[in-house]
C-alpha positions as CSV (number, residue, x, y, z in Angstrom):
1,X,42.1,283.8,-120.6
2,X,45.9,283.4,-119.6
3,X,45.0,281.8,-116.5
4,X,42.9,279.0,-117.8
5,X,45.8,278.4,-119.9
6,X,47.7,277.9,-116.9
7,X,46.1,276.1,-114.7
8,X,45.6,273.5,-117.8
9,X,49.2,273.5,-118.0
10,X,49.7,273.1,-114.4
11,X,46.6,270.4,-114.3
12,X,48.4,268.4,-117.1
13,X,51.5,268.1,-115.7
14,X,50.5,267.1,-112.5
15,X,48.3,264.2,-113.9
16,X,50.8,263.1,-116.3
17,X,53.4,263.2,-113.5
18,X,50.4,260.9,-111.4
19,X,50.9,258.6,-114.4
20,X,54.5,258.3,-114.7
21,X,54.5,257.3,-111.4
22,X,52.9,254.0,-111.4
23,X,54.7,251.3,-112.3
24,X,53.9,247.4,-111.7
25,X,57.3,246.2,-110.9
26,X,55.2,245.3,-107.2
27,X,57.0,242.0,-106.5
28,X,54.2,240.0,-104.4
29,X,56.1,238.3,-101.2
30,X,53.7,236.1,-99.8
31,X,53.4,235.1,-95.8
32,X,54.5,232.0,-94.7
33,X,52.3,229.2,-93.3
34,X,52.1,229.4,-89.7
35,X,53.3,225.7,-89.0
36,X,51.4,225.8,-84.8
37,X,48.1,223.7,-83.8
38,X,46.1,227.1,-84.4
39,X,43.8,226.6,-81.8
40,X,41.2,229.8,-81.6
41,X,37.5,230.4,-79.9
42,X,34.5,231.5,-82.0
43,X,33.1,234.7,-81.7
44,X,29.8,233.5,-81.8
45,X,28.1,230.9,-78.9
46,X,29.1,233.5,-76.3
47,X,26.1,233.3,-74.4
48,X,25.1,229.9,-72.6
49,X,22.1,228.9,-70.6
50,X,22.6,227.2,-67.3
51,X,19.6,224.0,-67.5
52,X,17.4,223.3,-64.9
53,X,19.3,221.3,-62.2
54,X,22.7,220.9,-64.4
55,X,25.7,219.8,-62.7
56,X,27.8,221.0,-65.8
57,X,27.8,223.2,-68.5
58,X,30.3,223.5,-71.5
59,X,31.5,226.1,-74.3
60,X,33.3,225.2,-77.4
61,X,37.1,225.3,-78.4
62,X,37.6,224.9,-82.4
63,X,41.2,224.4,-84.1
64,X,42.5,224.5,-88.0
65,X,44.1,221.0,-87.9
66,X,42.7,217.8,-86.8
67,X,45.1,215.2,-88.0
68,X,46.4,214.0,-84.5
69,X,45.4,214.2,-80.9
70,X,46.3,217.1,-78.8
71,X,45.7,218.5,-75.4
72,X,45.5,222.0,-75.0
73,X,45.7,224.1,-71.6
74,X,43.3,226.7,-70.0
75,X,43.4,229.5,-67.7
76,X,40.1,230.8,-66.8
77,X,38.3,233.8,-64.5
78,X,35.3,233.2,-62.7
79,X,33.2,236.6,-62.1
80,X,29.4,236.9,-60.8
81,X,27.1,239.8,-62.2
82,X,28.8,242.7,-60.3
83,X,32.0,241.9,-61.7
84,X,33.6,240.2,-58.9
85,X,35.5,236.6,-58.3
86,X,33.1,234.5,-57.4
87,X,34.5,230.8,-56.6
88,X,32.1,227.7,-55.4
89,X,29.6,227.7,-58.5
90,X,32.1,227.0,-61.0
91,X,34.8,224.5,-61.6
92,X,36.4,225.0,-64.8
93,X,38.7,222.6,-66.2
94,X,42.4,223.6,-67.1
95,X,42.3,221.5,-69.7
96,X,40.7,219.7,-73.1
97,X,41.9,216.9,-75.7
98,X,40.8,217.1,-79.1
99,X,40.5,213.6,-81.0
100,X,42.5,213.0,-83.8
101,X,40.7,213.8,-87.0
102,X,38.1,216.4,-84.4
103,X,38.3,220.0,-85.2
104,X,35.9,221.4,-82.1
105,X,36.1,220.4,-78.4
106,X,33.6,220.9,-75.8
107,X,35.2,222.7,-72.4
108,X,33.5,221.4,-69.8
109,X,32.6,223.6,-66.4
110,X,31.3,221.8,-63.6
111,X,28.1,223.8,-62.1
112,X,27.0,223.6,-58.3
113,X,23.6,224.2,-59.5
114,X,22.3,225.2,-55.6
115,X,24.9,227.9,-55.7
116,X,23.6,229.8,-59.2
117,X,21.2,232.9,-58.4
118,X,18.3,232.8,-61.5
119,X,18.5,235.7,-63.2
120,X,22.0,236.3,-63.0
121,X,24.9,236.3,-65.3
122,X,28.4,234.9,-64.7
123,X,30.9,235.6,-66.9
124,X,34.0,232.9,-67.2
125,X,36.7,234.0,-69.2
126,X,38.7,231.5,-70.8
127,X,42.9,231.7,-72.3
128,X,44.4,229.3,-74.1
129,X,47.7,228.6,-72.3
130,X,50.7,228.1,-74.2
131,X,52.0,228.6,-77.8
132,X,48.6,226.3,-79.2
133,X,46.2,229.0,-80.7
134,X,46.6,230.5,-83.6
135,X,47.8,234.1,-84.7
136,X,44.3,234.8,-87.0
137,X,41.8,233.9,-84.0
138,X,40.4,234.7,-80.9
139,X,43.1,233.5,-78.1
140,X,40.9,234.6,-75.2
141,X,37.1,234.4,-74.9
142,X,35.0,235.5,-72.2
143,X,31.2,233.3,-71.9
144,X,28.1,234.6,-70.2
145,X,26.5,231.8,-68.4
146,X,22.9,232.4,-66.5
147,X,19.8,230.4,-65.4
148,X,16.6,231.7,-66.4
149,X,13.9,229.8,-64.6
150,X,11.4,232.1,-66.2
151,X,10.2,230.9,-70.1
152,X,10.1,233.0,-72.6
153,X,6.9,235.3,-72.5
154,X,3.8,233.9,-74.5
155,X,0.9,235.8,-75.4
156,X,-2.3,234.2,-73.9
């Protein structure tokens, strides 16, 4: 009997002491507004099919503010299906301008269409060079372009 008068003693204290120990004197500090062109690429649209005798192909770059023009600079990778460089299929550009008042911008990538193998996957990897993207977004994105010759399968 003792003991249960203990432990409710000891279970008391310790809650009150849980108690005491809160306090809302939390003084909130907010972030500051990051003041770059917060340029960024979207997780989604990673995959992109090569048409039927394209000579180019081209992914999307998006950015937070659209109130003037600006040009923002690439650095891209090239790789075929086995992971390798693979150079003379692909020319991507370095490059893209956004319009004033436009808040996504195609990136264009020149395709030497004889070149592509169907059925297989290159993966280009694109950076945005530079201080332009933006600290809450993607900064690098990697795209998986192929050429499927074959249509989807239909039940006859």
């Amino acid at each position: 009997m003792k003991f249960t008068k203990i432990y409710s003693i000891i279970a008391a204290a310790v809650i009150s002491a849980g108690a005491w120990s809160c306090s809302d004197d939390v003084k909130y500090d907010p972030t500051p507004e990051y003041q770059g062109d917060e340029v960024y690429f979207s997780p989604d649209g990673t995959e992109i099919a090569i048409p039927n005798g394209a000579t180019s192909v081209s992914a999307k770059l998006y950015r937070v503010k659209a109130d003037k023009e600006l040009t923002v600079g690439l650095l891209s990778t090239v790789l075929n299906g086995d992971g390798t460089e693979c150079t003379g299929i692909f020319d991507p550009t370095t490059q893209v301008t956004f319009a004033a008042g436009e808040t996504v911008a195609e990136i264009p990538v020149g395709v030497t269409f004889s070149a592509v193998t169907p059925g297989e996957d290159y993966s280009i990897t694109f950076k945005i060079d530079g201080e332009n993207h933006t600290p809450y977004g993607l900064s690098e994105q990697t795209f998986i372009f192929s050429y499927s010759p074959y249509g989807d399968y239909k039940r006859i």
